[in-house]
Each structure stands twice: as C-alpha cells, then as structure tokens.
C-alpha positions as CSV (number, residue, x, y, z in Angstrom):
1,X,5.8,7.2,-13.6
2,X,6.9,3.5,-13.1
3,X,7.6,2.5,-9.6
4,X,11.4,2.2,-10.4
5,X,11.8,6.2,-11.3
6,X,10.3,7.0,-8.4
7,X,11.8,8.1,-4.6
8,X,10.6,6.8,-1.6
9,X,8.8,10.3,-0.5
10,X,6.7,9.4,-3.8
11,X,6.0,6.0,-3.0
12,X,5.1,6.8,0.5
13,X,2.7,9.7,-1.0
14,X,0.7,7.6,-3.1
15,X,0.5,4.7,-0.7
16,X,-1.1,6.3,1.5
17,X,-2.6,8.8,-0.2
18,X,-6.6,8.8,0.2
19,X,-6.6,7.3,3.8
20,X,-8.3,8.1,6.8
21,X,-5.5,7.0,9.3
22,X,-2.1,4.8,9.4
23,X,-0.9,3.3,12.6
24,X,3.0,3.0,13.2
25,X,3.7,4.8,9.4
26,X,7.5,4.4,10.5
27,X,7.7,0.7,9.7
28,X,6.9,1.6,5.8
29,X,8.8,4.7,5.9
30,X,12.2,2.6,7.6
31,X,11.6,-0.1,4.2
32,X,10.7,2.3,1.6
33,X,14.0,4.4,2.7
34,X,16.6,1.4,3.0
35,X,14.5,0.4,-1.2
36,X,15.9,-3.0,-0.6
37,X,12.9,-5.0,-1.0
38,X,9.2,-3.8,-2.6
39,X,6.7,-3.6,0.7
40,X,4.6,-6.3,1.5
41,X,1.1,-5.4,2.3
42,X,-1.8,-7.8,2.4
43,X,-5.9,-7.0,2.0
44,X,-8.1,-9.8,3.7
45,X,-11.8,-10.2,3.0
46,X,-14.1,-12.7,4.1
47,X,-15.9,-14.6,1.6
48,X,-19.7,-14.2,2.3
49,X,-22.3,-12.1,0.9
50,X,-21.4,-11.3,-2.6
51,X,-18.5,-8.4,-3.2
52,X,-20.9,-4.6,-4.6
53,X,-19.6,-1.8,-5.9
54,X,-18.3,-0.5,-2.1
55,X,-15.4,-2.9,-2.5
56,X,-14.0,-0.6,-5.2
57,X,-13.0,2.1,-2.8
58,X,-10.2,-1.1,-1.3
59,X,-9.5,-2.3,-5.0
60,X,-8.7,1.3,-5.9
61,X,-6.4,1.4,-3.2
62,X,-4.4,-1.5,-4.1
63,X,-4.2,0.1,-7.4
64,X,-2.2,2.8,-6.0
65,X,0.1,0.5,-3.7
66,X,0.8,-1.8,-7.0
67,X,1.8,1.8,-8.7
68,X,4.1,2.1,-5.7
69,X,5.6,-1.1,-6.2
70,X,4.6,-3.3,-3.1
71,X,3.9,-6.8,-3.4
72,X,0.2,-6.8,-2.4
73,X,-1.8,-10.4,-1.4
74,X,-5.3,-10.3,-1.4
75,X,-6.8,-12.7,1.9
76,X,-9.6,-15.0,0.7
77,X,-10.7,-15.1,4.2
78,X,-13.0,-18.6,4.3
79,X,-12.3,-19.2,7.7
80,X,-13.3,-15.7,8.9
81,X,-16.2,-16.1,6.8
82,X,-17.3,-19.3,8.8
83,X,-16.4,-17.8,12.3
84,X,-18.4,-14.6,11.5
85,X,-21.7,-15.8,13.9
86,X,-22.0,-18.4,11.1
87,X,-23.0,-16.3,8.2
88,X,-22.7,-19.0,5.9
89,X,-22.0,-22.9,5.9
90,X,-18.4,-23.9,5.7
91,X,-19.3,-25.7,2.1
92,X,-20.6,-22.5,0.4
93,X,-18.0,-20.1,2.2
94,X,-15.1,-22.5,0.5
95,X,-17.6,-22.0,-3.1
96,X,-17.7,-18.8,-2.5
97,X,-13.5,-18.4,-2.8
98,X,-13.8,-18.9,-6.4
99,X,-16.5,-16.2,-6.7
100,X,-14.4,-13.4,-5.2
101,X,-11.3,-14.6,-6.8
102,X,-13.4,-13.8,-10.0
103,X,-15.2,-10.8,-8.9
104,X,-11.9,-9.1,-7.7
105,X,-9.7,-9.9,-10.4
106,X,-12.5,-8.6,-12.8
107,X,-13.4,-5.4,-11.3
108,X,-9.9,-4.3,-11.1
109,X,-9.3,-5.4,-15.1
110,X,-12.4,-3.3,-15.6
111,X,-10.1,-0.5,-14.1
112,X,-7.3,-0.6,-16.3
113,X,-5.3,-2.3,-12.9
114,X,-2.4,-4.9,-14.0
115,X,-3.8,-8.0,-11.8
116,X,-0.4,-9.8,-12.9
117,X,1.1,-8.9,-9.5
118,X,-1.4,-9.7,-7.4
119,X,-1.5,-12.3,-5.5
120,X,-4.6,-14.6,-4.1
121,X,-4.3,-16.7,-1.1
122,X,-7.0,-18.9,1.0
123,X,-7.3,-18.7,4.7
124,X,-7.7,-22.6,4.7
125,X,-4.4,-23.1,2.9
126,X,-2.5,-22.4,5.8
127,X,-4.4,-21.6,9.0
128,X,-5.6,-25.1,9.8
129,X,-2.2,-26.9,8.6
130,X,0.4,-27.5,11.5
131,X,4.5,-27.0,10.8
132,X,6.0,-28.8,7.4
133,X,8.3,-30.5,10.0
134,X,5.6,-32.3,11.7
135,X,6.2,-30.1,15.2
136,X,3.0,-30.8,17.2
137,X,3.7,-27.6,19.0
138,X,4.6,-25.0,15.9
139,X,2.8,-24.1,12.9
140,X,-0.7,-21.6,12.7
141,X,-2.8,-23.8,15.1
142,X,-0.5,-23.7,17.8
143,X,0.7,-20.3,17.3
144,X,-3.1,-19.1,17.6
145,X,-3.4,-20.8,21.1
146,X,-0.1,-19.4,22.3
147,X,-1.6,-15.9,21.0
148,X,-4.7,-17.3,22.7
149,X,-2.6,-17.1,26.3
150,X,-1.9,-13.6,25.9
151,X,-5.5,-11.7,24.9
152,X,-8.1,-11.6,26.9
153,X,-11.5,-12.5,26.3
154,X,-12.5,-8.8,26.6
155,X,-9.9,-7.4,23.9
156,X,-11.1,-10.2,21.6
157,X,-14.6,-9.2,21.8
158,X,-13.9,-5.2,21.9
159,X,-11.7,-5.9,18.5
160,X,-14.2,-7.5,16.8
161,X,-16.6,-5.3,17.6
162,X,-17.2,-3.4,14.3
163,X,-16.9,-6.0,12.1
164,X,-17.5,-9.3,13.6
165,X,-21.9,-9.8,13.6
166,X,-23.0,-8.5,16.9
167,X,-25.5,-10.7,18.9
168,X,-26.8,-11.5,22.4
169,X,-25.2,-14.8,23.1
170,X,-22.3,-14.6,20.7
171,X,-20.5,-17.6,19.6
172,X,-16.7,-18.3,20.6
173,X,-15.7,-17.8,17.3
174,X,-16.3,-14.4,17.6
175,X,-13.2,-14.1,19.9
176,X,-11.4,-16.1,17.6
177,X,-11.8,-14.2,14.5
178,X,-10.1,-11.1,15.9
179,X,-6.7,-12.9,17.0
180,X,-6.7,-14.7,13.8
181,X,-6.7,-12.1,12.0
182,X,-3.9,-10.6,13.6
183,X,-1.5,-13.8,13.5
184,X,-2.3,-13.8,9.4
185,X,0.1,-10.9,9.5
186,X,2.6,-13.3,10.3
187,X,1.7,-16.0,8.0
188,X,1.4,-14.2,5.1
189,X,5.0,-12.3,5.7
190,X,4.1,-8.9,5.5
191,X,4.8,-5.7,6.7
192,X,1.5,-3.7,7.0
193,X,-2.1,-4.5,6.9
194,X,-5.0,-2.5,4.7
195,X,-8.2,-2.3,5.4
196,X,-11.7,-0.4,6.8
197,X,-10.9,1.9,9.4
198,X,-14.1,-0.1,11.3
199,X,-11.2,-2.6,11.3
200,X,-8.8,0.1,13.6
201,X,-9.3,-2.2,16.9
202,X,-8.6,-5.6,15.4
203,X,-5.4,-3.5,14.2
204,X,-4.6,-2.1,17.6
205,X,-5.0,-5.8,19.2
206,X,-2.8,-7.2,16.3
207,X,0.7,-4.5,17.0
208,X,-0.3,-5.1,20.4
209,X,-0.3,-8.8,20.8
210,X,2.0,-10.6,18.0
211,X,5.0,-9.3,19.8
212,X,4.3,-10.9,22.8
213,X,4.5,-13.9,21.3
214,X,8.2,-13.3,19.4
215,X,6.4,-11.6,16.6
216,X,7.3,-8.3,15.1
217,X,4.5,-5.4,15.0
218,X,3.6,-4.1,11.3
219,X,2.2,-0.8,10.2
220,X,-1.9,-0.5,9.5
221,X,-3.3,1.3,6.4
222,X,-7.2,2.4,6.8
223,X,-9.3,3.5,4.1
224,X,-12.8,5.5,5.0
225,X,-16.1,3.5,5.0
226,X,-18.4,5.0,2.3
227,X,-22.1,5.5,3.2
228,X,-24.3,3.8,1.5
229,X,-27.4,4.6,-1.2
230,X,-29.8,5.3,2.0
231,X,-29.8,7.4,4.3
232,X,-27.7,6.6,8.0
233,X,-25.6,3.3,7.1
234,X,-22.4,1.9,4.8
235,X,-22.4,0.0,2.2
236,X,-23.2,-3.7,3.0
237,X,-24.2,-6.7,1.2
238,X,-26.9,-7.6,3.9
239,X,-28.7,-4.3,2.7
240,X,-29.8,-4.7,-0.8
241,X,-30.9,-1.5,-1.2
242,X,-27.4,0.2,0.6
243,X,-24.9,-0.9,-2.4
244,X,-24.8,-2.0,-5.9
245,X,-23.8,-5.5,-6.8
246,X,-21.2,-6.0,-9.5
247,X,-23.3,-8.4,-11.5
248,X,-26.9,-5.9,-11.0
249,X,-28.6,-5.0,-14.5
250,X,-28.6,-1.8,-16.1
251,X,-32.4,-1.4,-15.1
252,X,-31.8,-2.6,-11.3
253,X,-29.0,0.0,-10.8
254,X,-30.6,3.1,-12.5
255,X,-33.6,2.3,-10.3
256,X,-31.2,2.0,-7.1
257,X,-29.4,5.2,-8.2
258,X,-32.7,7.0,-9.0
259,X,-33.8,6.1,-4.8
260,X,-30.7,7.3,-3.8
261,X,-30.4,9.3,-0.7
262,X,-28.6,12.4,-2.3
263,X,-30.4,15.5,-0.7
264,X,-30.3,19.1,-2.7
265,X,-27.2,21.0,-1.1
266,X,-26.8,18.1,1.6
267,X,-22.7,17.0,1.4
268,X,-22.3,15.4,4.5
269,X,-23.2,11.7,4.4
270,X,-24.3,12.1,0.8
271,X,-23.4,8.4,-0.5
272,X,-24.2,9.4,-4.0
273,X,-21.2,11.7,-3.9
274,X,-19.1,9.9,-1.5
275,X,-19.2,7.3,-4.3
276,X,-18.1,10.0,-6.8
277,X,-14.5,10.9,-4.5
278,X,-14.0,7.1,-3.6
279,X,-14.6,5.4,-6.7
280,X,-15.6,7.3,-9.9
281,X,-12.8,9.8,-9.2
282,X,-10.1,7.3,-8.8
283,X,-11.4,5.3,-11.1
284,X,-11.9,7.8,-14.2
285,X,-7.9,8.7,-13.3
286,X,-6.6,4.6,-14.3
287,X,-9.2,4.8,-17.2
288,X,-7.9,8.3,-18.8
289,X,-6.1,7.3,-21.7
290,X,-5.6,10.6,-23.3
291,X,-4.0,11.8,-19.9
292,X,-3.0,8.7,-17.6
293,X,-3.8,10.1,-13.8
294,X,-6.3,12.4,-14.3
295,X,-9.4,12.2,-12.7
296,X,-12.4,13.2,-15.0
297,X,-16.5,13.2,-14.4
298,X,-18.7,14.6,-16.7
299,X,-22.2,15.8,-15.6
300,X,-24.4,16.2,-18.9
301,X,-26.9,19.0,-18.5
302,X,-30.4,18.6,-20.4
303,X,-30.5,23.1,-21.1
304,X,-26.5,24.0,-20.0
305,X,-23.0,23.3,-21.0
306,X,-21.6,19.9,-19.1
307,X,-20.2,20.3,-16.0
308,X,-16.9,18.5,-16.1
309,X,-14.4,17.9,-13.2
310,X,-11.3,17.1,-12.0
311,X,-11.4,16.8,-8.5
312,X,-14.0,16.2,-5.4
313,X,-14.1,20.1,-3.7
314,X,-15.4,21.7,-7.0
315,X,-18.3,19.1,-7.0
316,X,-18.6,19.4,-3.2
317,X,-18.9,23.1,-3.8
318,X,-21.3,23.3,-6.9
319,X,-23.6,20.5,-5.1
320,X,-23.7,22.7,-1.7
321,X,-24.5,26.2,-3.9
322,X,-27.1,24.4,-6.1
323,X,-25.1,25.0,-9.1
324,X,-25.3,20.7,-9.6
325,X,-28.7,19.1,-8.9
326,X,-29.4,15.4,-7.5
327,X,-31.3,15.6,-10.9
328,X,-28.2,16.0,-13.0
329,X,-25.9,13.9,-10.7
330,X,-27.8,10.9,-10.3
331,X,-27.9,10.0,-13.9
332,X,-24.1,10.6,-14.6
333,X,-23.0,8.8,-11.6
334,X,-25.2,5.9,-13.2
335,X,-23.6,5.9,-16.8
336,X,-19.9,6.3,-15.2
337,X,-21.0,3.2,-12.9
338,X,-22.5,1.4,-16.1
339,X,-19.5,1.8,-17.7
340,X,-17.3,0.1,-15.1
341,X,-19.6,-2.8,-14.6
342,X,-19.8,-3.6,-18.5
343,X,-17.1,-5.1,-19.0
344,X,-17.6,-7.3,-15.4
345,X,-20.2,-8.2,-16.5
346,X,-19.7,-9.6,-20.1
347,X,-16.8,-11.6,-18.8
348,X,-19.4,-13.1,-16.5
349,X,-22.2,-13.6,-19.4
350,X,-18.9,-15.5,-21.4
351,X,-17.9,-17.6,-18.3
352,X,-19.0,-20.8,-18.0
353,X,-17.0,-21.9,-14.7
354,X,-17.6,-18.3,-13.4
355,X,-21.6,-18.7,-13.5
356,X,-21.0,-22.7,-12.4
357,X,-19.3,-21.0,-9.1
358,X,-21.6,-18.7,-8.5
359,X,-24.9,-21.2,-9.1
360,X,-22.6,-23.3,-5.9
361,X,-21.5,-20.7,-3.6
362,X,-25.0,-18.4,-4.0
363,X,-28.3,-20.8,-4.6
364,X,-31.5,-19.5,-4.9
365,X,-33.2,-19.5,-1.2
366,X,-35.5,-22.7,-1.0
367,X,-39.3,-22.4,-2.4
368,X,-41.7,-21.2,0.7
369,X,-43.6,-24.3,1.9
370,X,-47.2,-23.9,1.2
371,X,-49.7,-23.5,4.3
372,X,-51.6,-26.5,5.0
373,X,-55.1,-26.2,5.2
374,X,-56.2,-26.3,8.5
375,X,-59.0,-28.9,9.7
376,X,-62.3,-28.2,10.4
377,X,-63.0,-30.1,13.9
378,X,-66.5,-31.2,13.8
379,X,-66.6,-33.1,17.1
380,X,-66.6,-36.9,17.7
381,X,-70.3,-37.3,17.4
382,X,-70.4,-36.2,13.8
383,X,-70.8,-39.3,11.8
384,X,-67.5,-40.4,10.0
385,X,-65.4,-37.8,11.7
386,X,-62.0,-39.0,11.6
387,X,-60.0,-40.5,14.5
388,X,-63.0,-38.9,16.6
389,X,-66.2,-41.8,16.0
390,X,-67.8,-43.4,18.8
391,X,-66.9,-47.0,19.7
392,X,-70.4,-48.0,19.1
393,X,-69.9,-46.8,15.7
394,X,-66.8,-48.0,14.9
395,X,-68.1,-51.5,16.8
396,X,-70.9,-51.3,14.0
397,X,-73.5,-51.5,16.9
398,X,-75.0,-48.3,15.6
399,X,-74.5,-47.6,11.7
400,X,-74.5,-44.5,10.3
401,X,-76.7,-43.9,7.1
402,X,-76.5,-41.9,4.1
403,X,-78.7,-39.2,5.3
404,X,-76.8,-38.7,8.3
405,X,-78.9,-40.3,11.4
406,X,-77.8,-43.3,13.2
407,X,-79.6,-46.4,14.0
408,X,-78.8,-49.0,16.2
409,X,-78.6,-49.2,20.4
410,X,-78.0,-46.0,22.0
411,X,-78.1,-44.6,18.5
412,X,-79.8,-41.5,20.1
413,X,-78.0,-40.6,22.7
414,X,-74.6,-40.7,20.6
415,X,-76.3,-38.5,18.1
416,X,-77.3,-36.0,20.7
417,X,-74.3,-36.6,23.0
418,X,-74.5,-37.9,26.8
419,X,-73.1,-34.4,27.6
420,X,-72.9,-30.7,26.6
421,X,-69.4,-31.3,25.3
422,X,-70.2,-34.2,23.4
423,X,-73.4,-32.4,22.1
424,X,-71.7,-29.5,20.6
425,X,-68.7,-31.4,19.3
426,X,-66.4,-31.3,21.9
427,X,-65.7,-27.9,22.8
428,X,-67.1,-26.1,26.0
C-alpha cells in the first residue's frame, strides 16, 4: 500500500512497529493526524569503525518509516566520531563519510529499499558554521554554549554513558557529544529522533533541555540492540568476532556463523536468531517478489522436508522444542546473509572511488617494528669494546694485538683490571 492510501493509524502502526520504546509518541500522532506535512525523522551515526551487518536492524527500520511516508535524513556524524574519546583522527573520520554514505546507500538497495528519498547530511556542514547573517551570537556554535548553560556536567556524562567510550580520565568532549546530539534535532528540522535504545538517556537530556533554550521537544523512536555472534555482548565493530562486516568473504562469514554462540534449545540472548527476527525476517519481507510484505526463511534439512517460516514465535518455538537444530540454522542464516551481501559487495568489487575511500578512511595498521638485537656488554677492559676502551688504549700507549693481549705500560693491569669490577667487565 503506498503511503498516500494509507490512514494515519496505519502510518503510525508501521512506524513504530518493531520498537522497543517511543518517548512522547503524541508529537507523531498530533502530525500524522493533522496529514499536512510527511514526518520528519532523522538517524545519526558516527563515522568510525566500519558499518556490519547489526546496522541492518536501523536501515530496516527506515525502510518502514519511508513506507510510511516520512522524510527520513541519515546523520553522517564526523564530529561525534572525533569527540567519541578520540576513536579516530579528524582526517580519516571526514574519509570515512564517503565510506558510510556508500555502505548505507548499498545495503539498503541490496534490500529492495527506494534510497531516492533519503537524504545524507554531514555533521561538519553545519555544526561548526555560525549564522548566514554573520550574528556572532546565533548559529550552532553559539546555540551549543547557550545549551551548554543549562546541562550540567553530570547529565552530560550520565547521557553519554552508553554510547560515548567509557574511560578513567575522560576527555571533555565526552560531555559535549551528548548536548550535541540533542541540538542536531534542531538543526536538521525534525520532529523525532531514531535510534538504539542504549541511546534512551541522550534522548531524555535532549526533550529535557532544548526547550530551555526556546526549542521545541520531539518524540524518540528506539530500536532493540541485537546480541552479537558470542556469547554476553552486542554487535560492535571493535569486536571482530561479535558482527559481520558488509564487505567479509563468503569463507570469513561461514566460518563466523559456524562459531556462533547459538546454544541447542537456548532462545534468550541467542544472536544467531536475534539476527533472524531483526534482519533476515524484515529483510526476506522487502525482497518477496511473489508476495511483497511477507517475511519468508527457509531452513533446508539434509534427511526432512524444509522448514519454512513466516514469522519469529514459530522459529522461537521449534528452536526451544529441538524441532530446529543450531546444525540446520546456522547454515541457512549464512546463505540468507550471503545473499544480502552479494550484491554489496559486487557494487564494491566494480567501484573504483568506493575502494579509493575506503583504502583513505581504513589503512592497513603500520608494519610492527622489528626488535633490535640487543648488545652484548663485554666490559671496558675487553679489547675494542666500543665506547667502553681504556684511555691508555685509545692514547695508543698500550696496543691491542690480534691475538687479543695488550702490550705496552700498564698493559697488565688494564687486561686484568685495577678492580673486581673492572676485572669482570664491569658488573658487580
């Protein structure tokens, strides 16, 4: 159904369909009711470690709000990505822009998702720019140091806290990601924010503060975190082993499928099948041709009929009962992931300027320096020893010959040394 045939109960269904929470869910309900204008929602990420397969479950999302009509602008975060405890240099977070740009755009065509409404914007175009008009004391800077008058240093910190990098001695910046991310809201002219629900206190500080600086409060759409492939943790691209990258092989993602954590009868933070309901699921539904909207997963069976389904409870159910195997699941969630990257990925193989970005924003690590060799000391009596020689030698009152022994004045005492230290080479 296009977004023009359908009513605003519809619209607010699928929008927020698939969520683990909304905050203030009367601002869209007021805008999708009056159906004067589309809803404006906005999806920031920062651009650091290279987008996986996790950032599917958000992409899929937007999917659903672009079937619902809303103007949707994805955040190409580079200054979060910079304040974040310094993940990255400022030079290869900017690189990394036109990596995601790719990588997003991409993964959702790979998806059957029109991109043709979507709309990319950098955090640099706008938050370090003051007013068009020249006004010293308007535009983003200024706005994020009145904003800066009005949260404390202790909301800044506890807002962050689940998705700004946690460390003993944190950085400023850390404050300052938070209260950014809250005055974008503003900047980017929208009426809700979507995102993580790890993101629900940066959320709370952001309808708390903007109106006390004139700004109007907007609704919040959170999506659940997935786990990841291992046991006790998300998906994150600082674990390699935790996610699968866009760009991985076919051999490197059956072998991180095949050491999946994915238990016999375990559900509960099984990522294998969280993966299933938050990607493949959705997913398979955008790909269906033969009947748009349908979800579909097909596990092949080496001595039974296929298992097929439609939905997440009968898998839930037939994995808790035994009835579907890690065994059987494992390789079908690999080929329905395959399938999804391959077309990613030859877009990739075929892009030039895509692979130029990537070689800038994501150099190989530098070469290991090898060990030096460390230095024998042989004490400052042995003949020739470097920067260590006696000044009778290097006087050439005593000479050293080939054999070894000295001649010359005091030629035996030097040899044996004047002391024990000197006799056994300088050490006690």
């Amino acid at each position: 159904m296009s977004a023009l045939a359908q009513t605003p109960q519809e619209k607010l269904q699928l929008i927020t369909s698939n969520l683990q929470e909304v905050l203030n869910p009367e601002i869209i309900e007021e805008i999708l009711t009056n159906n004067e204008r589309p809803l404006k929602i906005y999806w920031g990420t920062a651009t650091t470690g290279k987008p996986h397969c996790g950032y599917f479950v958000p992409m899929l999302k937007i999917a659903e709000f672009l079937a619902a009509g809303c103007e949707v602008t994805v955040l190409l975060a580079d200054v979060h990505g910079f304040l974040d405890n310094l993940k990255a240099p400022i030079e290869l977070v900017k690189e990394r822009v036109g990596y995601y740009r790719y990588a997003i755009t991409e993964a959702m065509r790979a998806v059957n998702v029109d991109v043709s409404r979507l709309k990319f914007v950098t955090g640099s175009d706008y938050q370090t720019r003051g007013s068009a008009a020249g006004d010293p004391f308007a535009g983003y800077p200024f706005d994020l140091l009145r904003l800066s008058t009005s949260v404390s240093g202790h909301d800044a910190t506890k807002a962050g806290s689940e998705v700004v990098k946690q460390v003993e001695a944190p950085p400023l910046s850390s404050q300052i990601y938070p209260v950014m991310q809250a005055l974008d809201e503003e900047y980017l002219g929208v009426d809700a924010q979507f995102g993580g629900v790890d993101q629900r206190k940066i959320f709370t500080l952001a309808a708390e503060c903007l109106p006390r600086i004139g700004y109007r409060k907007r609704a919040h759409l959170m999506n659940p975190l997935i786990p990841g492939l291992q046991e006790g943790g998300k998906m994150s691209s600082s674990d390699p082993d935790s996610k699968v990258d866009l760009l991985d092989k076919p051999e490197v993602v059956k072998k991180k499928l095949k050491k999946a954590f994915c238990p016999p009868r375990q559900v509960d933070g099984n990522g294998v099948i969280s993966f299933v309901e938050y990607v493949l699921l959705p997913a398979s539904a955008l790909k269906n041709t033969e009947r748009p909207g349908e979800p579909r997963f097909v596990v092949p069976r080496r001595d039974a009929e296929p298992l097929v389904y439609s939905g997440i409870e009968k898998i839930k159910e037939d994995f808790a009962a035994d009835v579907l195997q890690p065994q059987a699941l494992k390789p079908a969630v690999t080929d329905a992931l395959l399938e999804i990257l391959e077309p990613i990925q030859r877009v990739f193989e075929a892009s030039k300027e895509w692979q130029e970005v990537e070689a800038r924003g994501y150099p190989p690590p530098p070469a290991p320096e090898k060990k030096k060799k460390k230095e024998k000391n042989l004490g400052s009596r042995f003949p020739g020893a470097k920067g260590g020689e006696p000044a009778a030698v290097a006087s050439g009152e005593v000479e050293a010959k080939a054999d070894g022994h000295l001649e010359g004045k005091d030629a035996e005492a030097i040899a044996v040394g004047r002391s024990k230290e000197e006799a056994t080479g300088g050490s006690a």
